[in-house]
N, C-alpha and C positions, 0 to 999 in steps of 0.2 A: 424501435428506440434509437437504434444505430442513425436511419434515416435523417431522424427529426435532431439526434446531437451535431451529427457532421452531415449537414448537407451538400456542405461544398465536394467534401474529400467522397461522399457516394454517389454522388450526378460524374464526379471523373471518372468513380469507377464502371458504376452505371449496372452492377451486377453483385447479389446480395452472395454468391457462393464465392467469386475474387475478394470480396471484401471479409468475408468470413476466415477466407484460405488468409489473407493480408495480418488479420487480428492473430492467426493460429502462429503465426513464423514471427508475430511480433512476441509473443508469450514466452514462445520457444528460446527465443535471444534472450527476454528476461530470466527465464531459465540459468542458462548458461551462465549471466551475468551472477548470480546466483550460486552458483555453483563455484564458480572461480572465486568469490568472496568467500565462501563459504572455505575451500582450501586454502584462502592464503589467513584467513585467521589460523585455521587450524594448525599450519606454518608459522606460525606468528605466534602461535601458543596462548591466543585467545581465545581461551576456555573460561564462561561467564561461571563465577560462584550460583548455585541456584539455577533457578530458569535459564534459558537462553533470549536475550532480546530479540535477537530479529525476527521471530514471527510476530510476536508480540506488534512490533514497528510497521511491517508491512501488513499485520490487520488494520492497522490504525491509518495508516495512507489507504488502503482500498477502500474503508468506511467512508473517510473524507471524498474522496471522489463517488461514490455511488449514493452517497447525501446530496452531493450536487448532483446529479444525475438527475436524484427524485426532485429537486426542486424545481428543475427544469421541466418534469414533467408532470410538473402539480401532483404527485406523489406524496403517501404519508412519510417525512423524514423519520432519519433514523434516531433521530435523537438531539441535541444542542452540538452542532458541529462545533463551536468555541472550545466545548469539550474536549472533545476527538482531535480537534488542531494543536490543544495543549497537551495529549497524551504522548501524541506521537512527539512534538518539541521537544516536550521536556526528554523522552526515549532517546531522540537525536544529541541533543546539549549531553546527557549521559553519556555516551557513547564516544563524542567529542573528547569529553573529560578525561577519556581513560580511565575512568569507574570499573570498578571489577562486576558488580554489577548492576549495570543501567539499568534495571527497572526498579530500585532502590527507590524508594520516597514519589515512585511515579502516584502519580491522581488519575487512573485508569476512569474514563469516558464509562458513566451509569447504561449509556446502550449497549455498551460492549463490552459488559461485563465479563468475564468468563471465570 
């Protein structure tokens, strides 16, 4: 899959365990990225009412991309992306808002239900 999405960035590399090792230290930094958000709300004293959004948000960004994925790869999609790109918007626009909590009046994507 990796091949056939990025073929420019795997012929540079030319080796599916560098490209693996590449994806793994890319995760890791979102991690982190992650992590540091994660303290400075807590710093910040944003504590959502209810659920917490951001998992919520970054299901909804990884769906949208692994829908295109599948599209890409004449895959069964996950469901109506227009969905999924309104779940997550509307999550973001909340969030923007300074809503206490953003997933208030969200229209959660029927694939991704939970």
């Amino acid at each position: 899959m990796i091949r056939l999405k990025y073929p420019d960035e795997y012929a540079k590399v030319g080796d599916m365990g560098l490209l693996k090792e590449g994806l793994r230290a890319k995760g890791m930094q979102f991690n982190f990225y992650v992590m540091v958000a994660t303290n400075a709300r807590d710093a910040l004293g944003d504590e959502p009412e209810g659920r917490d959004w951001l998992h919520p948000m970054f299901n909804s960004m990884c769906a949208l991309m692994e829908d295109g994925y599948r599209v890409d790869l004449n895959l069964p999609r996950l469901g109506d992306s227009g969905e999924i790109l309104t779940e997550q918007l509307s999550i973001e626009a909340n969030v923007l808002a300074g809503l206490r909590d953003p997933l208030a009046g969200v229209s959660f994507a029927r694939a991704l239900q939970r």
